[in-house]
ZADO-1210 file (C-alpha; in nm, 4 decimals, padded with zeros to 6 digits):
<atoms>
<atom x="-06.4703" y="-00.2910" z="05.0175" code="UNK" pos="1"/>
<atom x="-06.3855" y="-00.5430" z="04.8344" code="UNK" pos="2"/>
<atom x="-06.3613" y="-00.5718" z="04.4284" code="UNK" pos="3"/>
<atom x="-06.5048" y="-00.7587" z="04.1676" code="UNK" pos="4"/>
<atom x="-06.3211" y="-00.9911" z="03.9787" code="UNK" pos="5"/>
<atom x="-06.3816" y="-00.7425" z="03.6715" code="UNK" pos="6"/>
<atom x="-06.2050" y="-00.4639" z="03.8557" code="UNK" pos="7"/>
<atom x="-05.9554" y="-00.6694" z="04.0052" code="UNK" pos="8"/>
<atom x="-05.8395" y="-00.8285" z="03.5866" code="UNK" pos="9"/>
<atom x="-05.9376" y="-00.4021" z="03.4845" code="UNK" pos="10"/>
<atom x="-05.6310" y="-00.3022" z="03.7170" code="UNK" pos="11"/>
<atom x="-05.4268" y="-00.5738" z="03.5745" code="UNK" pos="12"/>
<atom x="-05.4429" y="-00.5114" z="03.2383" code="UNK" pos="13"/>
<atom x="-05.3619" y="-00.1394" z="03.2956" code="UNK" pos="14"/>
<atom x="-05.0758" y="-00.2424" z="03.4836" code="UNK" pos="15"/>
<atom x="-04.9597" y="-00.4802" z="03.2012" code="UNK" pos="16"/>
<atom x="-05.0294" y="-00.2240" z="02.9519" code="UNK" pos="17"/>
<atom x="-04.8217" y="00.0276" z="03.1286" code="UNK" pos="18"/>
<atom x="-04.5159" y="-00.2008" z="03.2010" code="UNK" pos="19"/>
<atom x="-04.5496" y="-00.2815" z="02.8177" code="UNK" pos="20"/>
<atom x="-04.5364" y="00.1073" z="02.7075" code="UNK" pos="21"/>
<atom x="-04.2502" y="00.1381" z="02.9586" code="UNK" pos="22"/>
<atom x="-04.0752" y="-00.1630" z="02.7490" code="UNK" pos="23"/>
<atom x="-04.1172" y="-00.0403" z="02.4527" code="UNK" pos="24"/>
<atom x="-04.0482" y="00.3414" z="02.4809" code="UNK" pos="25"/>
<atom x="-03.7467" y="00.2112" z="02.6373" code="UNK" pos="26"/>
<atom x="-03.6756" y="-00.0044" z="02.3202" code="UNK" pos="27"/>
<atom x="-03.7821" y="00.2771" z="02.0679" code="UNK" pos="28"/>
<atom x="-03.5036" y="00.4981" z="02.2618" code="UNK" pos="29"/>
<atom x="-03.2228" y="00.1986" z="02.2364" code="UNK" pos="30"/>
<atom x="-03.3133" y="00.1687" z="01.8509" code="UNK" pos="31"/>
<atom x="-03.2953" y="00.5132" z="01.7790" code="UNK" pos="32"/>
<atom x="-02.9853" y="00.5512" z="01.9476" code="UNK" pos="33"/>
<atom x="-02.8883" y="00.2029" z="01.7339" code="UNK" pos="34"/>
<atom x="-02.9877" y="00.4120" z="01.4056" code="UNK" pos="35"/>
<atom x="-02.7501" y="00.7019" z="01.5220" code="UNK" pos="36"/>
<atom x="-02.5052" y="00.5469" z="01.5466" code="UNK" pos="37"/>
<atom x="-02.5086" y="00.3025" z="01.1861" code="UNK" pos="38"/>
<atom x="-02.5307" y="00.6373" z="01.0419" code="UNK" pos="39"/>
<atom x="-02.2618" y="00.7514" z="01.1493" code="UNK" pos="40"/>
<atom x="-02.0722" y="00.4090" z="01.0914" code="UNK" pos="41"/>
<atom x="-02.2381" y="00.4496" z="00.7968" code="UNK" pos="42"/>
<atom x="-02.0861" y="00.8282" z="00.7223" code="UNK" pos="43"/>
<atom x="-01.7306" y="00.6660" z="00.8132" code="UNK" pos="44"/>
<atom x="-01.7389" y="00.4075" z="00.5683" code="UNK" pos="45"/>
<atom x="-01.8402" y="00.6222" z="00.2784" code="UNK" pos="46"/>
<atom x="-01.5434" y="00.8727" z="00.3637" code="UNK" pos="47"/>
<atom x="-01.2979" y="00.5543" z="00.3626" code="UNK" pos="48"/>
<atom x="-01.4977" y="00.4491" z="00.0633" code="UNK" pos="49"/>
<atom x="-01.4309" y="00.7491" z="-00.1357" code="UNK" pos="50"/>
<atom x="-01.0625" y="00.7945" z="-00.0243" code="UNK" pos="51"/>
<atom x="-00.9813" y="00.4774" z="-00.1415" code="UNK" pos="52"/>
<atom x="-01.1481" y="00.4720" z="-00.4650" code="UNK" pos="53"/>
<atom x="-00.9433" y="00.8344" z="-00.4600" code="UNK" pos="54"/>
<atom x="-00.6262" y="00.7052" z="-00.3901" code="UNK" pos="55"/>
<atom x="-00.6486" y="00.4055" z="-00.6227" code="UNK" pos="56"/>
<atom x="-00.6017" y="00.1974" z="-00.2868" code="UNK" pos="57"/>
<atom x="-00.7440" y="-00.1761" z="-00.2330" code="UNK" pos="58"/>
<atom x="-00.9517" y="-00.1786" z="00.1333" code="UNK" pos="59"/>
<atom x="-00.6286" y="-00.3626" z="00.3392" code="UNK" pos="60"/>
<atom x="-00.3520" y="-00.1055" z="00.1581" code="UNK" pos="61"/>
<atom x="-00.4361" y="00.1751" z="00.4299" code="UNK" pos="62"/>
<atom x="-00.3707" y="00.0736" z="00.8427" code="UNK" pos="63"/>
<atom x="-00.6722" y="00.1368" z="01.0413" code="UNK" pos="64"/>
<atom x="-00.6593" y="00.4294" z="01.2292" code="UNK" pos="65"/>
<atom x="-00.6371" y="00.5072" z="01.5970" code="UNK" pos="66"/>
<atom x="-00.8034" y="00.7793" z="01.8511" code="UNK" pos="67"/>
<atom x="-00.5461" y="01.0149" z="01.7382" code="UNK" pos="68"/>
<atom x="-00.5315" y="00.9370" z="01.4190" code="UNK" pos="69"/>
<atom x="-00.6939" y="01.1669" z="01.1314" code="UNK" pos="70"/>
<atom x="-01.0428" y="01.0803" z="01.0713" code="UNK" pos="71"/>
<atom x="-01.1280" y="00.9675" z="00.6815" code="UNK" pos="72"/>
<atom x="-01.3193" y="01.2634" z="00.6713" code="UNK" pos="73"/>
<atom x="-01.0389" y="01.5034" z="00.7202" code="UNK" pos="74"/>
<atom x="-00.8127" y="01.2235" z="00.5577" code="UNK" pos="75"/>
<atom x="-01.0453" y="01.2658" z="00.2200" code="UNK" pos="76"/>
<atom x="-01.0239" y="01.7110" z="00.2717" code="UNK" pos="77"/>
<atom x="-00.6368" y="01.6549" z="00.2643" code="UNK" pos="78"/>
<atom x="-00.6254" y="01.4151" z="-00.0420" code="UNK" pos="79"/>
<atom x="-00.8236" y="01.6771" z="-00.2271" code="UNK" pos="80"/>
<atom x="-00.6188" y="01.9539" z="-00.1419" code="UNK" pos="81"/>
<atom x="-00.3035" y="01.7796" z="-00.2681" code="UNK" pos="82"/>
<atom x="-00.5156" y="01.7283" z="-00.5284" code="UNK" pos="83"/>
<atom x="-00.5639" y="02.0741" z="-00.6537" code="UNK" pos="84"/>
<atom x="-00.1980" y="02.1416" z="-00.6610" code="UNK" pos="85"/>
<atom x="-00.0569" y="02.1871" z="-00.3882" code="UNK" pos="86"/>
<atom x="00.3260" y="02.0821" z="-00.3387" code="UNK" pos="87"/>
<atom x="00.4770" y="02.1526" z="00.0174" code="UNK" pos="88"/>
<atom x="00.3411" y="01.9886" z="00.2902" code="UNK" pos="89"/>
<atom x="00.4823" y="01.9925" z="00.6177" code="UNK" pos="90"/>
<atom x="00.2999" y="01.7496" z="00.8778" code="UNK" pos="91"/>
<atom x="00.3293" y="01.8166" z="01.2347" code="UNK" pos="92"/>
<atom x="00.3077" y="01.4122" z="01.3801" code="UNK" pos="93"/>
<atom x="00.3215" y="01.1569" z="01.1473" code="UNK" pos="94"/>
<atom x="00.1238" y="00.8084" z="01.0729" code="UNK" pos="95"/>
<atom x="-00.2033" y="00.7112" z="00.8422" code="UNK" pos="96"/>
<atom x="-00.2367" y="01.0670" z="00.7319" code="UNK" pos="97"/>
<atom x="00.1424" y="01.0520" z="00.6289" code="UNK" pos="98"/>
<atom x="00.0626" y="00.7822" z="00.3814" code="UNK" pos="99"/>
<atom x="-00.2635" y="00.9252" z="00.2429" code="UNK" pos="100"/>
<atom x="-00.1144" y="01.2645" z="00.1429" code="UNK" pos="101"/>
<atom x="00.1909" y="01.0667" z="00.0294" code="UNK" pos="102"/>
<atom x="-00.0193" y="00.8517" z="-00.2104" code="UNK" pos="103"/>
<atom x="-00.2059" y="01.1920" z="-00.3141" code="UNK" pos="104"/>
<atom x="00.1137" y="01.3426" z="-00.4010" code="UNK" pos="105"/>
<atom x="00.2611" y="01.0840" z="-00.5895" code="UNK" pos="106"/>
<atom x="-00.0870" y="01.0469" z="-00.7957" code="UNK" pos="107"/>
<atom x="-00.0459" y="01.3944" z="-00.9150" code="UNK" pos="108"/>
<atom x="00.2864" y="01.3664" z="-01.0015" code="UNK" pos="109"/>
<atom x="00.4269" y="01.6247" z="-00.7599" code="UNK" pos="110"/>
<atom x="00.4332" y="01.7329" z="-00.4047" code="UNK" pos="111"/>
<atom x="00.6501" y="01.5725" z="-00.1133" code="UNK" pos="112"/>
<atom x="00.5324" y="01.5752" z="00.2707" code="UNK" pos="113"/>
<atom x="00.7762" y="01.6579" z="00.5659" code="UNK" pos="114"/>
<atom x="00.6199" y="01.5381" z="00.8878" code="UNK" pos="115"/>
<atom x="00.8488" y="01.5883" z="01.2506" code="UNK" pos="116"/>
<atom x="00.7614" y="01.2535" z="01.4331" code="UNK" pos="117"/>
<atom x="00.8612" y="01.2883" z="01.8525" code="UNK" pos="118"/>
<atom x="00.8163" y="00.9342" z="01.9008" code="UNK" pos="119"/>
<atom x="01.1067" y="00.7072" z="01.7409" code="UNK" pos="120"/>
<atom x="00.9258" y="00.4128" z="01.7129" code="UNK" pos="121"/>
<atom x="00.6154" y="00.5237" z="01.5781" code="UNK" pos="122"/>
<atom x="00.8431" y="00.7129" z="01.3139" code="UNK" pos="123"/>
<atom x="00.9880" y="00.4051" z="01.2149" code="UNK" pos="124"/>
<atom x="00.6569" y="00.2429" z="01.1444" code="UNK" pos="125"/>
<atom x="00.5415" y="00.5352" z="00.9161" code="UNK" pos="126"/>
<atom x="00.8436" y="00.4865" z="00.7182" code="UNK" pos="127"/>
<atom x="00.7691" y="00.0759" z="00.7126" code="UNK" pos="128"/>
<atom x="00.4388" y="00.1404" z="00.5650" code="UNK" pos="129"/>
<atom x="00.5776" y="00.4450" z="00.3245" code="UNK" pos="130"/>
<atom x="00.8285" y="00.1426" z="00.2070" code="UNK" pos="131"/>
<atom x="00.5652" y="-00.1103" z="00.1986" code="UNK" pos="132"/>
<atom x="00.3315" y="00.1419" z="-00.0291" code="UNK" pos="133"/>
<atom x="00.5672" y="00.2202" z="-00.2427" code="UNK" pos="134"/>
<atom x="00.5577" y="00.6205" z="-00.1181" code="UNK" pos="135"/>
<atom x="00.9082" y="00.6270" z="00.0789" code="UNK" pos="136"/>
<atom x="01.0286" y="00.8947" z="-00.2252" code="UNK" pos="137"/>
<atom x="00.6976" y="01.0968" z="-00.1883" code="UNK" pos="138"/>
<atom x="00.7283" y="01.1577" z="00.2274" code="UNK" pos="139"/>
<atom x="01.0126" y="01.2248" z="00.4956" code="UNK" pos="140"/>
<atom x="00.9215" y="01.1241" z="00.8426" code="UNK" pos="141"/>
<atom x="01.2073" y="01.3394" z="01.0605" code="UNK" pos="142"/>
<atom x="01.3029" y="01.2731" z="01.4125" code="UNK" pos="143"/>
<atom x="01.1629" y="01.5252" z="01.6335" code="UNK" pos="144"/>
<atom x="01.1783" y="01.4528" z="02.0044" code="UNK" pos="145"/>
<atom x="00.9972" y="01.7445" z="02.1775" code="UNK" pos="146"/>
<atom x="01.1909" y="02.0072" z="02.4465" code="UNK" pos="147"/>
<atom x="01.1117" y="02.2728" z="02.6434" code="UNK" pos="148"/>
<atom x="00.9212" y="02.5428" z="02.4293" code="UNK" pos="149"/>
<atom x="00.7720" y="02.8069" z="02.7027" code="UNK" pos="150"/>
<atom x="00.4751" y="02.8302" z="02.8442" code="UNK" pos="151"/>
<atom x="00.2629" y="02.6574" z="02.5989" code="UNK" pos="152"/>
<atom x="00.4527" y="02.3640" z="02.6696" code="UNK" pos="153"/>
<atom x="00.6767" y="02.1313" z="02.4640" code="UNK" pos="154"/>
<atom x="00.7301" y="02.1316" z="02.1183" code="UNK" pos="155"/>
<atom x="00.9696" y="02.0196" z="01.8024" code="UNK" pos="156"/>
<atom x="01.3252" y="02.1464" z="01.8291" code="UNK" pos="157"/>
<atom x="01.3564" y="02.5136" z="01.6528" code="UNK" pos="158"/>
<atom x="01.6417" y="02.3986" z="01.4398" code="UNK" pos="159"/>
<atom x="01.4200" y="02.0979" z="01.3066" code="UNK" pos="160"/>
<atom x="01.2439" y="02.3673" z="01.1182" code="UNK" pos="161"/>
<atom x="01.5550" y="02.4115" z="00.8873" code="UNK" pos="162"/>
<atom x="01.4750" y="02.1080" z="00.7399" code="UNK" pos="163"/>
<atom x="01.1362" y="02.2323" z="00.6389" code="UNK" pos="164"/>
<atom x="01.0251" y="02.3767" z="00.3072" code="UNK" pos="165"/>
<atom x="01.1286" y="02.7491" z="00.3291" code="UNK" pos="166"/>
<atom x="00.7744" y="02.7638" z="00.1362" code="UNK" pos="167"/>
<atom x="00.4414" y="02.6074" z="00.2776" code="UNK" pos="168"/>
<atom x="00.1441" y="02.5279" z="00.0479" code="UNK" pos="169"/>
<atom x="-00.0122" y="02.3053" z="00.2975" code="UNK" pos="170"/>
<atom x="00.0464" y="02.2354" z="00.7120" code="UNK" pos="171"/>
<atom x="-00.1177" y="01.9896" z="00.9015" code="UNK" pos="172"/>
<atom x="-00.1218" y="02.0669" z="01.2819" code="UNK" pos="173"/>
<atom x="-00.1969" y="01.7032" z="01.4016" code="UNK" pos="174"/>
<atom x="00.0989" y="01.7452" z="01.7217" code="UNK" pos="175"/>
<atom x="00.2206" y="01.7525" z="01.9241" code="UNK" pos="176"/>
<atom x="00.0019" y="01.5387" z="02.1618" code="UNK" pos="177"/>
<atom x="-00.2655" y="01.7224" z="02.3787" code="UNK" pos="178"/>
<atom x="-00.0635" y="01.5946" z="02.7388" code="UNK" pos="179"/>
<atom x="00.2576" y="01.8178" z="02.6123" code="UNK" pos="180"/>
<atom x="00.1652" y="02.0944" z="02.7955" code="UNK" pos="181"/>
<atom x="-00.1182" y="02.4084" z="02.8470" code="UNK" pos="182"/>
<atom x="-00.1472" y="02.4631" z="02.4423" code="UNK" pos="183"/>
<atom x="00.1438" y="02.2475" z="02.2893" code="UNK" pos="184"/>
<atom x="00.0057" y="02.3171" z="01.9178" code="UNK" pos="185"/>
<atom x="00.0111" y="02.6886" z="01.9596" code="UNK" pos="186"/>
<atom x="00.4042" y="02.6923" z="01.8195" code="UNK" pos="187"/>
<atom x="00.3227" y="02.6166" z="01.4723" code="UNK" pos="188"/>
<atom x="00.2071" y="02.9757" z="01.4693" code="UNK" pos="189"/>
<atom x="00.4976" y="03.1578" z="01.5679" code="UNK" pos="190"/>
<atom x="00.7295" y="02.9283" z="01.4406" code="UNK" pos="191"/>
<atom x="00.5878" y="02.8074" z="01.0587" code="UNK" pos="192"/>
<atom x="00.2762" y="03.0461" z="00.9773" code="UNK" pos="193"/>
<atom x="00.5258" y="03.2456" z="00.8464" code="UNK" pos="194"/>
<atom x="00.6023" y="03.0374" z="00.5796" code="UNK" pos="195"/>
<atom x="00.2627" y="02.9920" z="00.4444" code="UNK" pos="196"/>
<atom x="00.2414" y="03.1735" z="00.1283" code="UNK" pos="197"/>
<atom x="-00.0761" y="03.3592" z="00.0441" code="UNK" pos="198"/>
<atom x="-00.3994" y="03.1112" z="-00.0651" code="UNK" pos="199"/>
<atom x="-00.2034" y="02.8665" z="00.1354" code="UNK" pos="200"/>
<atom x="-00.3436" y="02.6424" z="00.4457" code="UNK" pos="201"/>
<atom x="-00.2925" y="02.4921" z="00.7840" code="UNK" pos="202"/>
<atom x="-00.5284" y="02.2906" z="00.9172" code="UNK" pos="203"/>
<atom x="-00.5862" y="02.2181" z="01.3021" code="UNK" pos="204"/>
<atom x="-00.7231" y="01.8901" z="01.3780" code="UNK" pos="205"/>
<atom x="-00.9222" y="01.7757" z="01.7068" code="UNK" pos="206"/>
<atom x="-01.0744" y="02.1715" z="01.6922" code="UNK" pos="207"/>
<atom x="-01.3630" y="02.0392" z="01.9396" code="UNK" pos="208"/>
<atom x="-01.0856" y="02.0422" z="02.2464" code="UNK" pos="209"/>
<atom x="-01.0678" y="02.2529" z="02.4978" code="UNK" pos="210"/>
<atom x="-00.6626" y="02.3199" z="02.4149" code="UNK" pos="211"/>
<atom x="-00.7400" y="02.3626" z="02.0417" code="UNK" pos="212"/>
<atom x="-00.9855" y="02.6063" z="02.1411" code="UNK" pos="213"/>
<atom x="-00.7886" y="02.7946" z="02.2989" code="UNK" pos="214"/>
<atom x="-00.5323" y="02.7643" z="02.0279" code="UNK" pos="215"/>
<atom x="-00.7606" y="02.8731" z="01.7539" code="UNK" pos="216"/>
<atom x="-00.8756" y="03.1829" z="01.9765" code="UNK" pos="217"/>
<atom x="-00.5048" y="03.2808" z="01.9870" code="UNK" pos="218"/>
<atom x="-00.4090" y="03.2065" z="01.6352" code="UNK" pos="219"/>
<atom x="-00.7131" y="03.4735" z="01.5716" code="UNK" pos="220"/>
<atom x="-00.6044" y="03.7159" z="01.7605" code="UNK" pos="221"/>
<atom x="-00.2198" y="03.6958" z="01.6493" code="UNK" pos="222"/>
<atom x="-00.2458" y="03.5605" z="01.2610" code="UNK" pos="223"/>
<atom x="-00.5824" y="03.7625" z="01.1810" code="UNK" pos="224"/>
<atom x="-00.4164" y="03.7341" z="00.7312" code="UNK" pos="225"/>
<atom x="-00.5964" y="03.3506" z="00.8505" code="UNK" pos="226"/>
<atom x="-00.9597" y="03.2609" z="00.8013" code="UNK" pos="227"/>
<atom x="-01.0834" y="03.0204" z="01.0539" code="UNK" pos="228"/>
<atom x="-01.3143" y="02.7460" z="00.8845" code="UNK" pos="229"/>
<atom x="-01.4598" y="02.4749" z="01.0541" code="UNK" pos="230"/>
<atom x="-01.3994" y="02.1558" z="00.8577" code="UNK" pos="231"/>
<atom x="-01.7049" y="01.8763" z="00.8434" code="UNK" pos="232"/>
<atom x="-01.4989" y="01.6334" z="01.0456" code="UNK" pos="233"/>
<atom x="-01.5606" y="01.3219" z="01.3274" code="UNK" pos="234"/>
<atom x="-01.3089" y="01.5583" z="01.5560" code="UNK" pos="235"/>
<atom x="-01.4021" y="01.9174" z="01.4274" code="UNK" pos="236"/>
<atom x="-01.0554" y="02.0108" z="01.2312" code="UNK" pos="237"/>
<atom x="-01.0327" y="02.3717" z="01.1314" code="UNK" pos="238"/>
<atom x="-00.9226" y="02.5235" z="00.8174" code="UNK" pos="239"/>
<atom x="-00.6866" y="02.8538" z="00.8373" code="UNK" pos="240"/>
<atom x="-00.6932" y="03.0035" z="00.4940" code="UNK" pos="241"/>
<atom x="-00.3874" y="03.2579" z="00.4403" code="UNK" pos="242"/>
<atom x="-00.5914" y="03.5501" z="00.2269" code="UNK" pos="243"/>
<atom x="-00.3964" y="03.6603" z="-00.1206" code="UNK" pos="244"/>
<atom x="-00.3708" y="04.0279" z="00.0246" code="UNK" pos="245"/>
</atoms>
């Protein structure tokens, strides 16, 4: 049967309309995702905001940061903590967060950071921008190529730790890197968590892993004097509070 030229312009326009709704629910979805993610540029850029206005630190003092490097977020949590008096920081890996708790330290007029470095080169750059900052008295970047640890993997020479603080106010579990074996951060338990005085803290970064996961579940099991708390971060650090008992 054939159609009317009504019918025939009807269909049409439905079609039209339909391609059109197609275009822009497509376009609605695109923008929203758009709007996610400004916000959470957006987030980023306040962190880094605050930090520097923290640290007293013009936008092109601090390096920008890398996939393994500390988020500001975390970067900001660690400033803060310096900030409220605490003196001996030990870093496992070394690099932008190096600087940041260096700066912190020498702000409040006390504090120095120890942070084992595995990678020479890298080390050497932490040190160049410590130097270049002004912070080379307020941080030691040590040498710390990693060997055979046990099962978890490799780790930090033991003897390195003797030229750690024989008292820890503050750790930072940033290393060794995820590829250094099953659970290559799980030695900073056994080997440092010891030294943590009561009301002090390590913190585990990159806590949304699958290794770090694992890590944390053991650290609870093992260490249960720690609190586990999860830290508003881009990479989901984790907080261990050592309780005053």
């Amino acid at each position: 049967m054939a159609l009317s030229i009504a019918t025939i312009v009807a269909i049409g326009s439905g079609a039209v309309s339909l391609g059109l709704a197609g275009a822009c629910w497509r376009l609605a979805r695109r923008n929203r995702a758009l709007r996610r993610k400004i916000a959470a540029l957006e987030k980023d850029g306040s962190a880094r905001a605050k930090l520097l206005e923290l640290l007293d630190f013009r936008p092109g003092d601090l390096p920008e940061g890398t996939s393994w490097s500390a988020d500001d977020r975390l970067l900001l949590w660690l400033a803060r903590e310096i900030g409220k008096g605490r003196e001996h920081i030990v870093e496992l890996g070394s690099g932008l967060s190096t600087m940041v708790m260096a700066r912190a330290c020498q702000l409040a007029g006390r504090g120095h950071v120890h942070a084992l470095e595995h990678h020479r080169e890298f080390a050497g750059e932490t040190r160049a921008h410590l130097a270049r900052l002004g912070l080379a008295d307020h941080a030691t970047v040590i040498d710390a190529p990693l060997e055979p640890w046990g099962a978890e993997g490799s780790w930090y020479p033991r003897n390195i730790t003797d030229r750690l603080p024989a008292a820890i106010d503050l750790l930072v579990i940033d290393g060794p890197p995820v590829d250094s074996g099953p659970l290559p951060r799980y030695p900073a338990g056994p080997m440092l968590f010891g030294r943590i005085a009561p009301g002090g803290v390590a913190v585990l970064d990159d806590g949304r892993r699958r290794k770090e996961k694992a890590v944390l579940d053991r650290f609870a099991d093992e260490f249960p004097e720690f609190g586990q708390e999860p830290l508003k971060t881009e990479k989901r650090a984790v907080a261990l509070w050592r309780g005053n008992g």
